[in-house]
C-alpha positions in Angstrom: -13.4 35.2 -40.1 -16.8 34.1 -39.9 -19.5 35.9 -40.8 -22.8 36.4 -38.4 -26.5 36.0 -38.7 -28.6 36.8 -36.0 -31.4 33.9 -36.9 -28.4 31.4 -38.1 -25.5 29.5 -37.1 -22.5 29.5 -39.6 -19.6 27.3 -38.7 -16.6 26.5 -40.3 -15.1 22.7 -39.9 -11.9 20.9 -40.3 -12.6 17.0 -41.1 -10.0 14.5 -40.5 -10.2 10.8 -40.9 -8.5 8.3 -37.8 -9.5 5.3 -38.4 -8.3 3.7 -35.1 -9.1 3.1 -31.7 -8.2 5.7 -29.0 -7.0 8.9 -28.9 -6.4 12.4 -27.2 -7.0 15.1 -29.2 -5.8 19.0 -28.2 -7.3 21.7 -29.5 -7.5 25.4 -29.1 -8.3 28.9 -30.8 -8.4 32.3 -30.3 -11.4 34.9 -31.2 -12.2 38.1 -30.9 -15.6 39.5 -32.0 -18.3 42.0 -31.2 -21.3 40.6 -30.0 -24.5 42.2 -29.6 -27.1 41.6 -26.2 -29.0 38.5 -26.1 -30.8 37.3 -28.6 -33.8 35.2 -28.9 -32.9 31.8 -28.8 -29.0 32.1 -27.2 -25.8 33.1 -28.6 -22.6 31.6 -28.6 -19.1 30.9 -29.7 -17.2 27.9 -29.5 -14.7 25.8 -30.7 -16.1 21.9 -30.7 -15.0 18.4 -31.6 -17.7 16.1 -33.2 -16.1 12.4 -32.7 -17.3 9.6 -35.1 -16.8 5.9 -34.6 -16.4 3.1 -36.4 -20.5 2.0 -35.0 -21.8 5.3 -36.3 -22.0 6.6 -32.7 -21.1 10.5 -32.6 -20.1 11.9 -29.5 -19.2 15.9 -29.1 -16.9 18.1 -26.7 -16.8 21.5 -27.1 -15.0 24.9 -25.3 -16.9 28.0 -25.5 -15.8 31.9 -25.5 -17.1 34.3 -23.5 -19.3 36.0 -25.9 -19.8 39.5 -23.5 -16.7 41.0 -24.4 -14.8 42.1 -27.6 -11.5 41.3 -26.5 -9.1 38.3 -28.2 -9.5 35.2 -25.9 -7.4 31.8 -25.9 -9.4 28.6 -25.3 -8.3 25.2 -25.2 -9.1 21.6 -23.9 -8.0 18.0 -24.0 -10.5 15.5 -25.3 -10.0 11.3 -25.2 -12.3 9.1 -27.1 -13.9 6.2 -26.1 -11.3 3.5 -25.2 -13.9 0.5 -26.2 -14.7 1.9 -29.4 -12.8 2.5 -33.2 -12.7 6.2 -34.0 -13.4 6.7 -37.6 -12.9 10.6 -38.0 -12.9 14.1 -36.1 -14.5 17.2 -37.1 -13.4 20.5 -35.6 -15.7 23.2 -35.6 -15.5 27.0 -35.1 -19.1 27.9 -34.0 -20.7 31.1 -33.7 -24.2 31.2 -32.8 -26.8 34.0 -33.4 -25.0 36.9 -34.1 -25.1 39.6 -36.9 -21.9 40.6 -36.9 -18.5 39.2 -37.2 -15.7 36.7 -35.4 -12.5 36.8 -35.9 -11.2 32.9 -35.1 -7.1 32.6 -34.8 -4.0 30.6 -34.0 -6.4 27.1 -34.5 -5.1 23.7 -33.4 -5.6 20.5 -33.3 -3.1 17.6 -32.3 -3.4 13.7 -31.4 -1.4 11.7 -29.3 -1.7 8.7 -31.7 0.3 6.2 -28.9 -3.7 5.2 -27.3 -2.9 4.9 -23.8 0.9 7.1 -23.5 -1.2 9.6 -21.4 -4.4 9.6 -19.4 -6.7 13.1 -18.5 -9.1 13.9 -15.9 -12.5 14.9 -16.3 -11.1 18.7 -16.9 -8.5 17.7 -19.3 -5.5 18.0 -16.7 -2.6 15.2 -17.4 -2.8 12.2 -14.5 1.1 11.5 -14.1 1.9 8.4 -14.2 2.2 5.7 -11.4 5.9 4.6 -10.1 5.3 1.5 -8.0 7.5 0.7 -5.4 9.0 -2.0 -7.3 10.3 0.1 -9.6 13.7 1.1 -9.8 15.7 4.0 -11.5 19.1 4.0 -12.8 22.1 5.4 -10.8 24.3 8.0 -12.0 28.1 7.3 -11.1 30.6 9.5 -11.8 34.3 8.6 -12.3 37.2 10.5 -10.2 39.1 12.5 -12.5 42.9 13.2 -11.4 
């Protein structure tokens, strides 16, 4: 649970370090909170990744909830880093933004696909199967007669 503030914007995070080069990183959350009409300034909820590398570059990617309704909501995304650059660590945030009362954050994840390059996402996060070129060939299944 996270607590509101309608002038503030408490967070909870989740730091973990990588120290290597590319990854893909899923993550996803449920939440369920009240939220009041709009405030000065925005609202929000969200769940967000704040990427570090290796150059002290930051780069962020984040998912947000739709903060007009109180009822639970699943969100989730697929995020690769930078393939030129060495990841030093992840952050994963739970964000919610100018709101007095409270958010009720659930079922969090986050997992990496360590092997670099094993799998490759589109702009939206959808998997890009992989190329068979014509070349390629697959094994044959035989089967023995049986008497």
């Amino acid at each position: 649970m996270i607590k509101g503030s309608l002038s503030g914007t408490p967070y909870i995070y989740h730091h973990v370090n990588i120290n290597r080069p590319q990854i893909s990183v899923k993550f996803s959350g449920t939440v369920q909170a009240d939220s009041v009409p709009n405030t000065p300034g925005g609202r929000d909820m969200f769940l967000e990744l704040e990427i570090k590398y290796k150059d002290g570059a930051f780069q962020w990617h984040n998912v947000h909830f739709n903060y007009d309704t109180s009822a639970k909501q699943y969100q989730s995304d697929v995020f690769t880093t930078n393939p030129d650059k060495e990841v030093d660590r992840i952050r994963f945030f739970i964000m919610f933004y100018r709101q007095p009362d409270a958010a009720y954050f659930d079922d969090l994840m986050m997992t990496f696909d360590e092997t670099g390059s094993a799998y490759s996402y589109d702009s939206k996060g959808n998997l890009i199967p992989p190329r068979i070129t014509p070349s390629a060939t697959r094994p044959i299944l035989s089967t023995a007669p049986t008497s």
